[in-house]
Backbone bond lengths (Angstrom), bond angles and torsions (degrees), N, CA, C in turn:
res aa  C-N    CA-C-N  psi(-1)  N-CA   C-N-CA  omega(-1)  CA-C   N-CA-C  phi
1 X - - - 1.456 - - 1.515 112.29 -
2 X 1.564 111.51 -15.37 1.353 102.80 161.31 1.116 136.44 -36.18
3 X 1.395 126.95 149.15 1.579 123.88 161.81 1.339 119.55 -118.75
4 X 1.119 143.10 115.04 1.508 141.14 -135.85 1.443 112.45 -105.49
5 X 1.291 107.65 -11.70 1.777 111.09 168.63 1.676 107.73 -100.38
6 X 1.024 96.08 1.65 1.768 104.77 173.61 1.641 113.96 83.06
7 X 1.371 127.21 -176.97 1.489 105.35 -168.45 2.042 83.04 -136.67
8 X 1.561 102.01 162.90 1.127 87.66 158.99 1.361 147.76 -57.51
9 X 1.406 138.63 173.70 1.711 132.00 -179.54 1.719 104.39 -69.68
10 X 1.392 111.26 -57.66 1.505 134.02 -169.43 1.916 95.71 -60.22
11 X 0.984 117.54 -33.25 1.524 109.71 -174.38 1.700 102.45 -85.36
12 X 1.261 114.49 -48.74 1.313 133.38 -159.15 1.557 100.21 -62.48
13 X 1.407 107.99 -36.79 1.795 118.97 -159.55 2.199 92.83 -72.49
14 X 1.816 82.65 -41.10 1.780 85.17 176.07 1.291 131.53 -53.40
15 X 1.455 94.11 -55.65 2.011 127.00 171.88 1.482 80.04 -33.24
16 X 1.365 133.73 -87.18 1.814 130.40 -129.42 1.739 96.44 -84.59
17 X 1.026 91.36 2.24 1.798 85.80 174.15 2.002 122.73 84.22
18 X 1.651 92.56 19.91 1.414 92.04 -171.95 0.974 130.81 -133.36
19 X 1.744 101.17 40.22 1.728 144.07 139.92 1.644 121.63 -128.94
20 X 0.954 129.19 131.35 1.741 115.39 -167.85 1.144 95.90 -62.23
21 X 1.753 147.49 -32.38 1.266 144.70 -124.48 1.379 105.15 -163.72
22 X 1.490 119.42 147.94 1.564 107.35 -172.28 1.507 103.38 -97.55
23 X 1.204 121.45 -14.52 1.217 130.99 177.83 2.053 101.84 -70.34
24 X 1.101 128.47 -38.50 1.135 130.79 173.93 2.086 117.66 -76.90
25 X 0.915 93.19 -35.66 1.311 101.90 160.39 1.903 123.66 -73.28
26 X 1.311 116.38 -48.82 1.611 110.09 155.70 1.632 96.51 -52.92
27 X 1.027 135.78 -70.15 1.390 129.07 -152.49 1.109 106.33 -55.59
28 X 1.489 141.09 -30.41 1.344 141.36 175.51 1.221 114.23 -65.58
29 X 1.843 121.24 -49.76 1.577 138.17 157.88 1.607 104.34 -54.61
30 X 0.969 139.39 31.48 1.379 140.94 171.15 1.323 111.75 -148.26
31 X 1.310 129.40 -1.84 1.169 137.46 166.96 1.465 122.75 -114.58
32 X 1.672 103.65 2.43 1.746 109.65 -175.40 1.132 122.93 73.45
33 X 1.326 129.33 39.14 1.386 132.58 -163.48 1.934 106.12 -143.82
34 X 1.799 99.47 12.30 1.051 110.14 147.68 1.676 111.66 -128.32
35 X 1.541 113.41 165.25 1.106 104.51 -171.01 1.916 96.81 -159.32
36 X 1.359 109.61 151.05 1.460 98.94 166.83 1.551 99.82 -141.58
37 X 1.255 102.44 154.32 1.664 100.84 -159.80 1.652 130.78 33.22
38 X 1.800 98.83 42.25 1.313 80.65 177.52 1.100 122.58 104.20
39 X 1.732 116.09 -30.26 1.456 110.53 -156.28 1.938 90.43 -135.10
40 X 1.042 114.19 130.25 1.359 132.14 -164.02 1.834 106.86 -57.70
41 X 1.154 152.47 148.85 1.435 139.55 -161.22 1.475 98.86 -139.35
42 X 1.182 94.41 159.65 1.780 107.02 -175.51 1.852 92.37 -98.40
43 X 1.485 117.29 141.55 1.309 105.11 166.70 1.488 128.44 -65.12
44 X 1.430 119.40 29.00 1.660 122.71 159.12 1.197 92.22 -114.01
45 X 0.799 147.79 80.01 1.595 145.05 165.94 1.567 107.81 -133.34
46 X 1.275 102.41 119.81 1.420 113.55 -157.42 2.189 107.84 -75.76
47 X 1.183 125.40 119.32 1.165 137.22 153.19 1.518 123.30 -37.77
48 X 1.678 118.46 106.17 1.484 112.60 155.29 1.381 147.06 -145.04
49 X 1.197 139.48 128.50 1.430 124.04 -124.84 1.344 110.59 -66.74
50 X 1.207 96.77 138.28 1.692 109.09 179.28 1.658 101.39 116.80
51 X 1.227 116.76 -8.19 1.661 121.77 162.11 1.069 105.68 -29.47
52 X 1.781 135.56 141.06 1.454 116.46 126.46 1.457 110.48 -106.65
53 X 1.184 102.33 134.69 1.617 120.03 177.59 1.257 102.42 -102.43
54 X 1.645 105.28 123.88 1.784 118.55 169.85 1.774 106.49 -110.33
55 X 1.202 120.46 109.35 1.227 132.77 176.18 1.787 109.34 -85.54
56 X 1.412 116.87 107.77 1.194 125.96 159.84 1.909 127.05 -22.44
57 X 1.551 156.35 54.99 0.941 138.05 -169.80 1.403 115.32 -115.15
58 X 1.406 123.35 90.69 1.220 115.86 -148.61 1.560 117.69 -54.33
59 X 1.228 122.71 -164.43 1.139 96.95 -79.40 1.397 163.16 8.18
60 X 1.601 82.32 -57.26 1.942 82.34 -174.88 1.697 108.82 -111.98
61 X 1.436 111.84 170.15 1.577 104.68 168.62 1.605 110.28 -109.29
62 X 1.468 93.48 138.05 2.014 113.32 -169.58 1.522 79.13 -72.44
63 X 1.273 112.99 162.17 1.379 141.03 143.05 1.476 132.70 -142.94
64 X 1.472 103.57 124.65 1.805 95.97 -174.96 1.958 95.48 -127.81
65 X 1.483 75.60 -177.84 1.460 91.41 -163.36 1.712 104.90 -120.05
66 X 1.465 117.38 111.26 0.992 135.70 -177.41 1.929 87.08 -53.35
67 X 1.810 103.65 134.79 1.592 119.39 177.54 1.622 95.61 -107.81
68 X 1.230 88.95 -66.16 1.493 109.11 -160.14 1.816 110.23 -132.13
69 X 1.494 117.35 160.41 1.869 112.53 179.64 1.293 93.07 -113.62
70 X 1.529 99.15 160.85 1.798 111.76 -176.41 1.729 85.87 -172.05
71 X 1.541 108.89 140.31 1.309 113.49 166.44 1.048 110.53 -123.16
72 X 1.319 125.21 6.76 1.490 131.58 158.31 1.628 105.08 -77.76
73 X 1.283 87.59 141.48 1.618 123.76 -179.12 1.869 77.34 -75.61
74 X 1.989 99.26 130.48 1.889 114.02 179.44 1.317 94.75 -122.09
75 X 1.209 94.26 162.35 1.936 115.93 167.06 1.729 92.36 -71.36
76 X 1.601 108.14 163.61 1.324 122.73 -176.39 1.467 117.47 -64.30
77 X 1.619 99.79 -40.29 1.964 113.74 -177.70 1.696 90.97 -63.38
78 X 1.241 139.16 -61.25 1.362 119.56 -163.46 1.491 117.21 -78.62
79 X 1.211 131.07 18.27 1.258 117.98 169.21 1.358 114.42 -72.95
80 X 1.289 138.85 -75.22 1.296 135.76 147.91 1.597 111.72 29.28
81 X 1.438 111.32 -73.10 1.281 93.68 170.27 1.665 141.08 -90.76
82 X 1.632 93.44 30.22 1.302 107.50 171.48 1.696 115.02 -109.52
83 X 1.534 105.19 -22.09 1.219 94.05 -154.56 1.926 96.51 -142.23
84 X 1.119 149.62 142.44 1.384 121.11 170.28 2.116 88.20 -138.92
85 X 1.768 77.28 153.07 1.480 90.26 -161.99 2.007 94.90 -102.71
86 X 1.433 110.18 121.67 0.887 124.98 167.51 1.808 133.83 -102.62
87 X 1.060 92.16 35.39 1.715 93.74 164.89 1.559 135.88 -89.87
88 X 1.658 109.32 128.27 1.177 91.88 -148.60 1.523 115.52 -67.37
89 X 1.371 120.05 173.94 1.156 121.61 -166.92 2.022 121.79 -55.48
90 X 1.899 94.66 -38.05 1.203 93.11 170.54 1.270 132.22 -71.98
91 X 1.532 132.23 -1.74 0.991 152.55 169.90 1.697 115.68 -57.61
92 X 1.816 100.05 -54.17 1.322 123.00 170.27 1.303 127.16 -7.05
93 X 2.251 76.22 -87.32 1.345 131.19 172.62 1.705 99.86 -31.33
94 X 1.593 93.39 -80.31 1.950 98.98 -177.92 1.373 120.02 -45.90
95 X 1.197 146.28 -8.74 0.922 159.77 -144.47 2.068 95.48 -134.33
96 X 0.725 136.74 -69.04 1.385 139.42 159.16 1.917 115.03 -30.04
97 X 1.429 103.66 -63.16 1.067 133.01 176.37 1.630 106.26 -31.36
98 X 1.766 87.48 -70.86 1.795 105.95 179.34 1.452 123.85 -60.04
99 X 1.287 119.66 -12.48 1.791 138.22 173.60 1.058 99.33 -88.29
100 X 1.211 126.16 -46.03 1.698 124.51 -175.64 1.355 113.29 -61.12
101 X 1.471 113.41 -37.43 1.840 112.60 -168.73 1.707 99.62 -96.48
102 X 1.758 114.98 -23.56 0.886 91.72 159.91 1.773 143.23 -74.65
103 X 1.471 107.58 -13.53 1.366 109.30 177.29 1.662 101.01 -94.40
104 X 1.358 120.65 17.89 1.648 100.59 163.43 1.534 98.41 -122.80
105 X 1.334 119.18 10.19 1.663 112.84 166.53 1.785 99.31 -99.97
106 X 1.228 110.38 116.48 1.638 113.38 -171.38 1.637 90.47 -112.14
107 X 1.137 109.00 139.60 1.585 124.81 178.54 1.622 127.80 -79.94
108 X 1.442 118.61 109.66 1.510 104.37 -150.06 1.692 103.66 -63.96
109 X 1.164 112.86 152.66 1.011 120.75 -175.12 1.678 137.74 102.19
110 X 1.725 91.16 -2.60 1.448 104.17 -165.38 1.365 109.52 -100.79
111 X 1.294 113.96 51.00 1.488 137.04 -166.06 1.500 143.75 45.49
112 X 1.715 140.86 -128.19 1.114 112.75 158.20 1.610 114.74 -83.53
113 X 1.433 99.51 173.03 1.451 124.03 -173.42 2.221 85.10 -61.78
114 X 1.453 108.02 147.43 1.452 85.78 139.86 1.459 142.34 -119.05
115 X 0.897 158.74 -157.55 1.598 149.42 -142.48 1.846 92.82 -72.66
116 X 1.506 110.20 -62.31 1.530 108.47 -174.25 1.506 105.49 -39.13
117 X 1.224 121.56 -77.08 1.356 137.27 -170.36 1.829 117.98 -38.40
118 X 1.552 89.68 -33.47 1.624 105.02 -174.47 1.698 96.01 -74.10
119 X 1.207 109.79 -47.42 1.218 105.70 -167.70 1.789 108.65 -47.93
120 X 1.444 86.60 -62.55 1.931 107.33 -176.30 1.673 108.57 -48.58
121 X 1.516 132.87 -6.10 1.265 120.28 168.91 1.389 90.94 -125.02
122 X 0.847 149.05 -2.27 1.664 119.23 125.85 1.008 132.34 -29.42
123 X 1.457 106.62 -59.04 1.636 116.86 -158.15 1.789 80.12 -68.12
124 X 1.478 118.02 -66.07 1.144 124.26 -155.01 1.856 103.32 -38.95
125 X 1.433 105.97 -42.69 1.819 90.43 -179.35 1.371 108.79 -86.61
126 X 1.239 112.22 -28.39 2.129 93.40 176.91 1.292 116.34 -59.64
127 X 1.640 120.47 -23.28 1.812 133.06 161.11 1.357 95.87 -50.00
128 X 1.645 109.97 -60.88 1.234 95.48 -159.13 1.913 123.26 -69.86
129 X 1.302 109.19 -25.73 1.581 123.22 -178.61 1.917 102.46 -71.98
130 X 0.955 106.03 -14.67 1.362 104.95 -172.93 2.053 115.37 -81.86
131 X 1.349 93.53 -7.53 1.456 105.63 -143.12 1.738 87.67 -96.46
C-alpha cells in the first residue's frame, strides 16, 4: 500500500483520519499549525516515512510519527499502521486536565443550566449544607 514518491501532507493528514476533510487540513498547513521538523509546511509538501509531524492543538502540540504513506482515505482500525502518535504522556495529561476545567468554568450568560449540570450543583450544595 505504499506509495514510493510519497503523498502529499494535506492528503496524508486526511488518509490517517486526523482532519475530517482535506480541505481543512491544507487550511491548517496554511495557517502554520502543521509543522515537520520544526519547520511549518505548505500543504504540497511531500510525506516520508520516518516524518515526525507536530500538529498545533492548543494547548499542546500532537506529534506522530509517519509509519507508512497512503492517500487513500482508511477505516479507523488501519490507521495505526500508517501513522503512530507520539506525544508524550504529560502532554496528554495537560491537555485532558485543560478540558476538564474548561467544562466546569461555564460562561455567564450562556443560558439555563441543563438537567445534567442542574443535577451536579445540587449535589454540589447539599455536599456543601451538609458540612
Amino acid at each position: 500500500m505504499s506509495e514510493q514518491g510519497g503523498t502529499r501532507i494535506d492528503k496524508y493528514l486526511w488518509a490517517v483520519r486526523l482532519f475530517k476533510t482535506r480541505s481543512l487540513a491544507a487550511e491548517a498547513c496554511k495557517k502554520g499549525k502543521v509543522m515537520i521538523d520544526g519547520q511549518p509546511v505548505k500543504s504540497s509538501r511531500m510525506v516520508k516515512i520516518g516524518d515526525v509531524i507536530s500538529i498545533k492543538e492548543p494547548p499542546i502540540v500532537k506529534q506522530h510519527k509517519v509509519i507508512d504513506i497512503s492517500g487513500k482515505r482508511m477505516g479507523a482500525k488501519l490507521t495505526p499502521g500508517f501513522i503512530e502518535e507520539i506525544t508524550p504522556e504529560e502532554d496528554k495529561e495537560f491537555l485532558r486536565l485543560t478540558q476538564m476545567a474548561n467544562k466546569l468554568n461555564r460562561p455567564r450568560g450562556m443560558g439555563r443550566p441543563t438537567k445534567r449540570e442542574r443535577r451536579d450543583l445540587d449535589q454540589l450544595f447539599d455536599n456543601a449544607d451538609d458540612s
